[in-house]
PAGU-542150 format. One line per 3 residues: for each residue x, y, z of N, C-alpha, C. Coordinates in steps of 0.05 Angstrom, whole numbers, m for minus. Example, Ala and Ser with C-alpha at 12.3 -4.5 7.8 and 13.67 -1.06 7.14 Angstrom:
2
264,m114,156,246,m90,156,264,m66,156  257,m45,142,273,m21,143,258,1,157 .
END
This chain:
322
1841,2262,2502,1841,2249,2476,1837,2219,2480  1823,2207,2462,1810,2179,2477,1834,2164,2456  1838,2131,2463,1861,2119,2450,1855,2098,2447 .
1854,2089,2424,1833,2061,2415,1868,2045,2406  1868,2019,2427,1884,2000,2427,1877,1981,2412  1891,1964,2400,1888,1947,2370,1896,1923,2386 .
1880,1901,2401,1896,1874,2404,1884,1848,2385  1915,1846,2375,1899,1819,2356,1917,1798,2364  1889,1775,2365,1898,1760,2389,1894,1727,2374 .
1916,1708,2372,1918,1684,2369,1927,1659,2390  1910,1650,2400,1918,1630,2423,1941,1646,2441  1924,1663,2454,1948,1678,2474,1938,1670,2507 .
1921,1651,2508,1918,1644,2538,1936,1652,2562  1960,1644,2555,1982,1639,2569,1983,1676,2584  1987,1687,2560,1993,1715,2576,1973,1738,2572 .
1953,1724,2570,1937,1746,2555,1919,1766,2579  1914,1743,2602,1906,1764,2618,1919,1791,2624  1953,1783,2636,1967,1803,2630,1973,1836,2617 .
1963,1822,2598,1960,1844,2573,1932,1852,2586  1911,1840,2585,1893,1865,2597,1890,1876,2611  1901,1862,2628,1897,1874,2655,1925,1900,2660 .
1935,1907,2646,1950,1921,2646,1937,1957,2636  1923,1948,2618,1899,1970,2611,1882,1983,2630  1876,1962,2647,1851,1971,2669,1881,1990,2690 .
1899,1987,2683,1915,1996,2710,1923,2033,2701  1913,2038,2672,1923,2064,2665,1919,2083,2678  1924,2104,2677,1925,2133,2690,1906,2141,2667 .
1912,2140,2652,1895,2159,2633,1875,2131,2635  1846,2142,2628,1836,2129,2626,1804,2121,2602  1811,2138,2585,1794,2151,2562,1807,2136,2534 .
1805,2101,2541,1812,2085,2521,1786,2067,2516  1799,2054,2488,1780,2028,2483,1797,2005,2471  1794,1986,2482,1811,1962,2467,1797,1949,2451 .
1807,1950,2430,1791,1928,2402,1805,1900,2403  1794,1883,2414,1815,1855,2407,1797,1838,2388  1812,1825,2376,1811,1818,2344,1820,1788,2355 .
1803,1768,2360,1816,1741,2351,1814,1731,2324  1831,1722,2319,1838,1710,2297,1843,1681,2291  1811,1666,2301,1807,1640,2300,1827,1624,2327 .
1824,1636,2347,1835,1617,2363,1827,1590,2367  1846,1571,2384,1831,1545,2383,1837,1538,2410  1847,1569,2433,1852,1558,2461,1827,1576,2470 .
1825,1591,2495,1810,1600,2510,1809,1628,2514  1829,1634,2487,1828,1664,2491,1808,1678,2488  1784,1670,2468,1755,1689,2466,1743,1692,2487 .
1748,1664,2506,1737,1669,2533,1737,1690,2557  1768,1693,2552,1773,1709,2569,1767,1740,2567  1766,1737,2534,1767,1766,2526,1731,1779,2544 .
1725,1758,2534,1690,1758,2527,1683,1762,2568  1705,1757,2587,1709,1758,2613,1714,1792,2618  1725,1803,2601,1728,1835,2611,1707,1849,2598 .
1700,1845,2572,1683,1854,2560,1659,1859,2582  1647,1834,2592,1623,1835,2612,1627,1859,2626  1656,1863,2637,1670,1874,2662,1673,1900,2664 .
1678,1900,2632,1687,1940,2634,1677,1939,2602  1654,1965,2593,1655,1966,2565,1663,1982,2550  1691,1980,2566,1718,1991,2551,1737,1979,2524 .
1727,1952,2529,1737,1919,2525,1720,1914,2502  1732,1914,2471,1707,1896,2446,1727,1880,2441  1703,1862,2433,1706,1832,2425,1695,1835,2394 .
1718,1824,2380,1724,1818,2346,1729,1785,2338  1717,1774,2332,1724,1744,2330,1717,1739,2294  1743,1725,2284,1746,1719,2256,1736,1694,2252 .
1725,1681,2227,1717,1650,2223,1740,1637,2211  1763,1657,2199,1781,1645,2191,1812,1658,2196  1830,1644,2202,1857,1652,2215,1864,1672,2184 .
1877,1695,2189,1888,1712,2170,1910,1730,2176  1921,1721,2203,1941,1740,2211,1938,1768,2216  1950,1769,2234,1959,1796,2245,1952,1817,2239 .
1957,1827,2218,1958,1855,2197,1924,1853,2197  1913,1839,2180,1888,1841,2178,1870,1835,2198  1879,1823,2216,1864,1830,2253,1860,1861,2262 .
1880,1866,2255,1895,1901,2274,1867,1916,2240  1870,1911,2220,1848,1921,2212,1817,1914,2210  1813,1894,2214,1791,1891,2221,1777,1908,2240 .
1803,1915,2267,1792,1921,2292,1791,1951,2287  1807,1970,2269,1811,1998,2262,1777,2013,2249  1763,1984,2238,1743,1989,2225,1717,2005,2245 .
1722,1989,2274,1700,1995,2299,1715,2022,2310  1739,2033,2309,1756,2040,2330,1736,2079,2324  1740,2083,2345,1731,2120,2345,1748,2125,2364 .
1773,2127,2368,1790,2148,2376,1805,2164,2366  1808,2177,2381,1828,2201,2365,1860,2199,2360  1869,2180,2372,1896,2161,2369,1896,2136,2365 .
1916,2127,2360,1913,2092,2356,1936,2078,2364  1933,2060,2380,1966,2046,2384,1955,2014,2386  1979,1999,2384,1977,1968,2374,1982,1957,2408 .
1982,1935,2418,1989,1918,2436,1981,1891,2428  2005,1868,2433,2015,1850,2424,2002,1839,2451  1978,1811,2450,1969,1797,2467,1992,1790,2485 .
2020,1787,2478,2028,1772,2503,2043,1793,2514  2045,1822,2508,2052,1842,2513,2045,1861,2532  2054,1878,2538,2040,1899,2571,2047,1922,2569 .
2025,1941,2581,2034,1966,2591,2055,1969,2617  2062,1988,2625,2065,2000,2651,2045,2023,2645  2038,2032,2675,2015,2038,2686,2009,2063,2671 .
2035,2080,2668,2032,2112,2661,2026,2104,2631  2034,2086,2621,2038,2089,2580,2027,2106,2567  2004,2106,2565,1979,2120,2554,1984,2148,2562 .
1985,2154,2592,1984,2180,2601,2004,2201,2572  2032,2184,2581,2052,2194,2573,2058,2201,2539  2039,2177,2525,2038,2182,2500,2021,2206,2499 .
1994,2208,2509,1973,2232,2505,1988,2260,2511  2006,2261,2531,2017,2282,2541,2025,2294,2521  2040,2281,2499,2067,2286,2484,2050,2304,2458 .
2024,2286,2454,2004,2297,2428,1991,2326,2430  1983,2331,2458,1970,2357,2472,1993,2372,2477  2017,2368,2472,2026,2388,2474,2051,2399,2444 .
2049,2377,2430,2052,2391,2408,2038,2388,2381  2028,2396,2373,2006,2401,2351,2008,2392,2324  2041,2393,2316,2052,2375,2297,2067,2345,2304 .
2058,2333,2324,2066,2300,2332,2037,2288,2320  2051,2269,2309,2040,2257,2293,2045,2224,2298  2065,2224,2302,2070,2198,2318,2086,2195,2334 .
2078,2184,2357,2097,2184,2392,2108,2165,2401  2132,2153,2398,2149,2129,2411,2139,2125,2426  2141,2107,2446,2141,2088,2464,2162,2079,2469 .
2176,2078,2496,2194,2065,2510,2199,2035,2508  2210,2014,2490,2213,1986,2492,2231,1976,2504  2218,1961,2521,2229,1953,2539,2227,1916,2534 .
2252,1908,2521,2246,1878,2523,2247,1857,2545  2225,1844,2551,2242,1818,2575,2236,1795,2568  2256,1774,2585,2264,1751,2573,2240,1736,2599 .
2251,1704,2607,2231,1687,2623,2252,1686,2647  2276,1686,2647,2296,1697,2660,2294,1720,2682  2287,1733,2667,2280,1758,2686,2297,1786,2676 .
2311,1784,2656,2334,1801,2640,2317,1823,2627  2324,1844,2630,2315,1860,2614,2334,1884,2599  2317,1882,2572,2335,1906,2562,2326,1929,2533 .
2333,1957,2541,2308,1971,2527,2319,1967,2496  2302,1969,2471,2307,1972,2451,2315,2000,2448  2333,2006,2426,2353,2028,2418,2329,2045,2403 .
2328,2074,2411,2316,2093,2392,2339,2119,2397  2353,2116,2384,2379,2134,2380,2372,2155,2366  2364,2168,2365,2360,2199,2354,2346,2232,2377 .
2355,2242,2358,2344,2269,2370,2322,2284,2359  2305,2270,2386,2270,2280,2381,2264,2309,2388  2245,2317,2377,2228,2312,2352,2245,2312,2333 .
2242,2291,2303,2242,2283,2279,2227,2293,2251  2236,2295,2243,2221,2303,2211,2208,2275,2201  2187,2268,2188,2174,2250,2187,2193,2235,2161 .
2207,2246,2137,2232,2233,2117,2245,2226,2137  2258,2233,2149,2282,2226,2172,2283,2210,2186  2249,2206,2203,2241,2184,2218,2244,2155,2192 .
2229,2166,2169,2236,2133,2159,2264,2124,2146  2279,2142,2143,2304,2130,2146,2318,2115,2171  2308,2126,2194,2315,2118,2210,2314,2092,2217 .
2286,2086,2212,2272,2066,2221,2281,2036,2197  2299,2049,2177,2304,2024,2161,2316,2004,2169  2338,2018,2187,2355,1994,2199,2348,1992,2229 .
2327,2003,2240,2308,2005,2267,2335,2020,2282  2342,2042,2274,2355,2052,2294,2341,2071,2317  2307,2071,2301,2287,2079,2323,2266,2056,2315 .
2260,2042,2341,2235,2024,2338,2208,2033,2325  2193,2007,2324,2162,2007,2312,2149,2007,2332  2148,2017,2358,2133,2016,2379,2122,2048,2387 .
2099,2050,2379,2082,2079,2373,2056,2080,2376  2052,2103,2386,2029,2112,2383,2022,2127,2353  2001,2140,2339,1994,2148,2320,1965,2167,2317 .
1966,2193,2306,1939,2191,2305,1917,2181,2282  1890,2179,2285,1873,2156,2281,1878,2167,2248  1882,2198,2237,1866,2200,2211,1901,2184,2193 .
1917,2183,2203,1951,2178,2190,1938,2145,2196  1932,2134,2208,1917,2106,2210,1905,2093,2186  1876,2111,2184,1861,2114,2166,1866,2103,2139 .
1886,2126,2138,1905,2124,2109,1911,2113,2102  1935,2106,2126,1954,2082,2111,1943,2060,2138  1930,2032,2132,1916,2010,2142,1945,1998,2146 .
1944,1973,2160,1960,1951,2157,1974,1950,2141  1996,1936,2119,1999,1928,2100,1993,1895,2109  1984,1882,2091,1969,1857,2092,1977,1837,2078 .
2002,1843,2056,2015,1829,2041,2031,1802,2049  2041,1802,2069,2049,1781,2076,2032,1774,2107  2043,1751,2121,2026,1748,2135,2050,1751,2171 .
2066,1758,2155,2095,1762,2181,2112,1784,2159  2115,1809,2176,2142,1826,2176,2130,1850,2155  2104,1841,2140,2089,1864,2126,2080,1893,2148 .
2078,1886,2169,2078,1909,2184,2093,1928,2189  2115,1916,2179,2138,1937,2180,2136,1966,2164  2127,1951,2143,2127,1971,2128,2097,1993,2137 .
2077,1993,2150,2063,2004,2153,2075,2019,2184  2092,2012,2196,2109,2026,2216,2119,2048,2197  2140,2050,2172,2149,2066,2154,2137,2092,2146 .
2121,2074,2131,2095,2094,2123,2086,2115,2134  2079,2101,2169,2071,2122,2183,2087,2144,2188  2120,2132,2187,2128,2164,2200,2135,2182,2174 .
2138,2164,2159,2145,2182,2132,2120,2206,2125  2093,2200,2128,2070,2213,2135,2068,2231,2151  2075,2228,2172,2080,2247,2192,2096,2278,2193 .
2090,2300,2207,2107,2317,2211,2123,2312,2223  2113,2310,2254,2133,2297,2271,2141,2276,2284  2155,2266,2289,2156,2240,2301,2179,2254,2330 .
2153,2243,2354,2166,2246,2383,2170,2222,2391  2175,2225,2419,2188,2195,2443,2174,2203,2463  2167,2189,2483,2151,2192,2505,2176,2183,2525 .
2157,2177,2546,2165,2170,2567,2147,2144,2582  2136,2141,2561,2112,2112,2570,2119,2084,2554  2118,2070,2568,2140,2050,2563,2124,2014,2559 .
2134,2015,2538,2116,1979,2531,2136,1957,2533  2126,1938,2548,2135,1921,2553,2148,1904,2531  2156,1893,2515,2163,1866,2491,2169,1831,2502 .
2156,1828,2509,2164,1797,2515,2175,1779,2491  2197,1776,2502,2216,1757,2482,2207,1724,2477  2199,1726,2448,2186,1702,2452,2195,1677,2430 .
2212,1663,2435,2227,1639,2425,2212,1621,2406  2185,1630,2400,2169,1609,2382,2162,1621,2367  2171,1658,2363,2162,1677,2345,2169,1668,2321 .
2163,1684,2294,2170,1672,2270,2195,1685,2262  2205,1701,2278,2232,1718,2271,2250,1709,2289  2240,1684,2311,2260,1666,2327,2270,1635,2320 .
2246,1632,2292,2245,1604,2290,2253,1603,2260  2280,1584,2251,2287,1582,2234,2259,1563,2207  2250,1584,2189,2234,1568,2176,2222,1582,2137 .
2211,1571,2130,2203,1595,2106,2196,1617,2104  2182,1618,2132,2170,1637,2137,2186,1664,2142  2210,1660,2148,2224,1678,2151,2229,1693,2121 .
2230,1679,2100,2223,1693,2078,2207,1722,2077  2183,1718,2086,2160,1736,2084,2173,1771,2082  2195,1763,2093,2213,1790,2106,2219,1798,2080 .
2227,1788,2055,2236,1793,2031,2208,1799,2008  2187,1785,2011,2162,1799,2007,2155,1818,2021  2162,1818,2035,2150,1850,2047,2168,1872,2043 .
2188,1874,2038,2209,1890,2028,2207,1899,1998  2196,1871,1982,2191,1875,1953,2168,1900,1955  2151,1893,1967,2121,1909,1968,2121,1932,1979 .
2144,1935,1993,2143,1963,2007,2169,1984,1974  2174,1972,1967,2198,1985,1946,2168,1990,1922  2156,1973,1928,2138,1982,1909,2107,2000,1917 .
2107,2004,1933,2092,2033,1948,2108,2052,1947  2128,2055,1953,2155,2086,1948,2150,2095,1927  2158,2069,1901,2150,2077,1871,2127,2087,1870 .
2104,2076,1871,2075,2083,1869,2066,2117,1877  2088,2116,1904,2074,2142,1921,2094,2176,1916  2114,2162,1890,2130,2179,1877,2157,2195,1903 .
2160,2173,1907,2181,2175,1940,2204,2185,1926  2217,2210,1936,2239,2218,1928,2272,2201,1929  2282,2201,1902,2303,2184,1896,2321,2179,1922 .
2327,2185,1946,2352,2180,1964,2333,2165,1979  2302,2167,1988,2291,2147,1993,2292,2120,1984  2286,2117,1952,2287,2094,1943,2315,2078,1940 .
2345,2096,1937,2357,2092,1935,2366,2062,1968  2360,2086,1984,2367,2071,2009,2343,2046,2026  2324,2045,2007,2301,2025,2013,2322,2001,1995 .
2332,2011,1977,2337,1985,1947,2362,1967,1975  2381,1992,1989,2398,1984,1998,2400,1952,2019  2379,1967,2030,2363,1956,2049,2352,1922,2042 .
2339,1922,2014,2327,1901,2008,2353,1881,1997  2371,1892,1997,2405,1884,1988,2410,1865,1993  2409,1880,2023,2421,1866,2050,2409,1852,2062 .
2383,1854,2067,2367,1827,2073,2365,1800,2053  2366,1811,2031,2369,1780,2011,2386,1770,2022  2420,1786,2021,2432,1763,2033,2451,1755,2055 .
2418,1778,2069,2426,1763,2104,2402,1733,2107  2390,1737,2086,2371,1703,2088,2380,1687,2071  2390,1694,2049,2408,1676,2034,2436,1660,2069 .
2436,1663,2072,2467,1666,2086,2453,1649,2105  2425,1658,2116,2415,1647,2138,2412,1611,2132  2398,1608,2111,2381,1590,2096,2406,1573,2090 .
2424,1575,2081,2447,1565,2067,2461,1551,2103  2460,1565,2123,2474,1557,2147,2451,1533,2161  2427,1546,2154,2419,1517,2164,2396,1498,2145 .
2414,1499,2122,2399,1470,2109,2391,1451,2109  2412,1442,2134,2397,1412,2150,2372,1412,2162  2371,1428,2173,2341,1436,2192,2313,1438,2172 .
2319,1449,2148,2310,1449,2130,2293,1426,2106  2270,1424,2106,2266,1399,2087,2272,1404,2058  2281,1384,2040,2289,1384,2011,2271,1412,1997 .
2243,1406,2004,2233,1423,1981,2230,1455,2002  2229,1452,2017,2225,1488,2028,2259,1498,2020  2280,1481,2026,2302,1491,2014,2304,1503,1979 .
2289,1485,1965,2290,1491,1934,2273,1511,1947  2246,1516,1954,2223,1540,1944,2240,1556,1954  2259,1568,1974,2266,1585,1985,2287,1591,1965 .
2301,1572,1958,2320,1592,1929,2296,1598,1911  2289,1585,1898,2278,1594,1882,2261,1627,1884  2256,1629,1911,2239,1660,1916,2265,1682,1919 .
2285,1666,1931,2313,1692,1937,2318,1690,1900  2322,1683,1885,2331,1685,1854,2311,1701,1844  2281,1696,1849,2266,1724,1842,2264,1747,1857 .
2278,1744,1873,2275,1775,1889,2305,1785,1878  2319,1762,1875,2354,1781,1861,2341,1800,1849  2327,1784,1821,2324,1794,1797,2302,1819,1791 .
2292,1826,1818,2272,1847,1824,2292,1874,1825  2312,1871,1838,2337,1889,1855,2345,1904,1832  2342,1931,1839,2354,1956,1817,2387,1965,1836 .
2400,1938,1819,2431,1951,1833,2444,1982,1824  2427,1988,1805,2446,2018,1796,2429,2047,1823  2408,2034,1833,2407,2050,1860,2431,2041,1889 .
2439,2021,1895,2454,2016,1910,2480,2030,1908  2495,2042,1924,2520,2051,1925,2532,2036,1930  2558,2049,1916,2584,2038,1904,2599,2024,1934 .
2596,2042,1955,2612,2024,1979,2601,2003,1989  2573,1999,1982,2556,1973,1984,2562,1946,1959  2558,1959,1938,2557,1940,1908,2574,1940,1908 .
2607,1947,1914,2638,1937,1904,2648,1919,1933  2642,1919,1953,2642,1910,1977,2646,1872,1981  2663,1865,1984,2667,1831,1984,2646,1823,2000 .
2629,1798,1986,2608,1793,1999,2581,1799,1990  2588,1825,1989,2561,1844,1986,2557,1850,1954  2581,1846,1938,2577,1854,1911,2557,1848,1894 .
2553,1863,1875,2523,1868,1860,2535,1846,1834  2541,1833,1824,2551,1810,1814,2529,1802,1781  2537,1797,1766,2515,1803,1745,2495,1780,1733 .
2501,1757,1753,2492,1729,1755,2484,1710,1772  2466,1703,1781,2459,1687,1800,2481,1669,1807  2483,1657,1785,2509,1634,1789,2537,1644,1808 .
2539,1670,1807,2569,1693,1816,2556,1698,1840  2528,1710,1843,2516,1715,1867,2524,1687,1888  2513,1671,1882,2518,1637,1899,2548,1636,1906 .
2559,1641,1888,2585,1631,1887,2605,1647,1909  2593,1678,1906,2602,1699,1918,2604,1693,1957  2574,1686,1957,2560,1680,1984,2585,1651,1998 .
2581,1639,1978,2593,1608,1985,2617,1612,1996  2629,1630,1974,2653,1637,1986,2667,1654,2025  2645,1669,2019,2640,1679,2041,2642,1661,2065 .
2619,1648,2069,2611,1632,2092,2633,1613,2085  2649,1605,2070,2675,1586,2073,2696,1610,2088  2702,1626,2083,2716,1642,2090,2719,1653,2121 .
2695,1659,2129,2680,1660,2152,2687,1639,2176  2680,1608,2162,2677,1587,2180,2704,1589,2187  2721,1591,2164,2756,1582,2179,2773,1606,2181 .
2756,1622,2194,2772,1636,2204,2779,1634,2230 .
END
C-alpha cells in the first residue's frame, strides 16, 4: 500500500533535514512526501528542492502566500495518489519501522480505518516521554471521538486516502482547527487501531500552544466550528452533548489563562480577547452540559456574563491564597 506523507513546511531549516531524512531510512518503502511550503523566508525550499533532485519520492509545493498549516496539508492532498495518508510536522521524525508498522496494521484488518502511531515526545534536554493513548484497541469510530475530546488517545495517525478525501483539513482557524479534522476522522471510521510505529514530537517552546498570546484563542474558534459540523452532520445528541462540555471547559480554561497573565498582555489584545470569550459564552447551549459540570463551583453555567467574571474572579482569588 503506497503512503503519501503531508509535510507542510514554514521556515523549518533548523530541523528539517531531520524530518527527511528520516523517510529515506523506512522499511517500507512505497511512499511519497508532499511538502507544502508555506512562503518561507529561510532556506527551507532549498533544501526541499535538495531531495527532490535526489529521490523522486520527494514533491515540492511552494505557496505565494503564508496561509497556515491546515491549508498547506491540503494543498498537498490535492497531488497525493496513495492509498493512505499520514501528516509529519517539518521539525518532526520517523523511527525507521513507522510506516512499515502502520501498513501492517491496514493489511491486516479490513475495517481499520485509522491507525495510531506511537508519540513519543522529546525535549532539547534529551527527556523523553510517550503521549497517553489509553484505550482498548481496536475502537469503534463514536468511541474513538469521544475519546479523543479530552486526547485520552492522540491525533497522531495514519488514515486512509478516501476518509481524507472527505473530510480535508478544517481551515477555519489558522492554529488548533486541525483538531477537529483529527475528530472527524475517527468518528468516520469503523475502526480505529494503534500500531507499533512510532513518531517522534519535538517539544517546541515557540509553538503557539507554548506561547502565551491571542492566538491561543483560535482554540475557542475552532471548538465553535467543530460544534457546528456535529449540528450540520446531524451527530447524535450524547455526542453533542459532550462536544458542548468540552467547549465549557476550554472557555474557561482561557478565560483563567488570559486573566493570569494580563500583564504580558497588551491593552487591546486583552479587550479583543474578552470581547471574543463573551461571544463564545453566548454561543454555549448550557441545557446540553450536565448538571455535575453546570452546578460545580467555578465551573457553573451562571446566567450573566457579569456572574460568569465574577464567578472566575472568585476562583483564581481563592486559588492564589490558598
Amino acid at each position: 500500500m503506497k503512503v503519501s506523507i503531508l509535510i507542510a513546511i514554514y521556515n523549518a531549516e533548523k530541523y528539517l533535514r531531520e524530518c527527511l531524512d528520516s523517510l529515506l531510512r523506512q522499511t517500507h518503502t512505497d511512499w511519497e512526501a508532499v511538502c507544502v511550503d508555506d512562503c518561507s523566508t529561510d532556506s527551507s525550499p532549498d533544501i526541499v528542492r535538495q531531495y527532490v533532485e535526489g529521490d523522486s519520492r520527494f514533491k515540492l509545493i511552494q505557496h505565494t502566500v503564508n496561509q497556515g498549516q491546515a491549508k498547506a496539508r491540503n494543498t498537498g492532498i490535492g497531488i497525493c495518489d496513495g492509498d493512505l495518508v499520514c501528516f509529519l510536522d517539518s521539525d518532526d521524525y520517523f523511527l525507521p519501522s513507522t510506516l512499515s508498522e502502520c501498513v501492517s496494521v491496514f493489511e491486516s484488518h479490513d475495517d481499520a480505518d485509522c491507525v495510531l502511531m506511537r508519540c513519543v515526545k522529546f525535549y532539547e534536554n534529551g527527556e523523553k516521554e510517550e503521549l497517553r493513548a489509553e484505550a482498548d484497541f481496536p475502537i469503534k469510530g463514536g468511541k474513538a471521538f469521544e475519546l479523543s475530546l479530552d486526547w485520552t488517545i492522540h491525533g497522531i495517525y495514519m488514515t486512509r486516502m478516501s476518509i481524507q478525501r472527505q473530510i480535508p483539513y478544517d481551515d477555519t482557524c489558522r492554529s488548533f482547527s486541525d483538531d477537529n479534522t483529527t475528530r472527524l476522522h475517527y468518528l468516520a471510521s469503523r475502526g480505529v487501531y494503534m500500531s507499533k510505529g512510532v513518531y517522534m514530537y519535538r517539544h517546541n517552546n515557540e509553538s503557539v500552544s507554548n506561547v502565551i498570546s491571542t492566538r491561543r484563542l483560535d482554540f475557542l474558534l475552532a471548538n465553535e466550528h467543530m460544534q457546528h459540523l456535529l449540528e450540520d452532520m446531524g451527530a447524535e445528541t450524547h455526542l453533542l452533548r459532550l462536544h458542548e462540555r468540552v467547549r465549557w471547559l476550554n472557555l474557561i480554561g482561557c478565560y483563567r489563562l488570559v486573566c493570569a497573565n494580563k500583564d504580558r498582555l497588551s491593552s487591546d489584545d486583552y479587550t479583543q480577547s474578552m470581547v471574543l470569550m463573551k461571544r463564545i459564552w453566548t454561543t454555549i447551549d448550557t441545557s446540553l452540559i450536565s448538571p455535575s459540570t453546570r452546578l460545580k463551583p467555578g465551573y457553573a453555567t451562571l446566567p450573566t456574563w457579569t456572574l460568569f467574571r465574577l464567578q472566575q474572579w472568585l476562583y483564581l482569588l481563592f486559588k492564589h491564597t490558598r
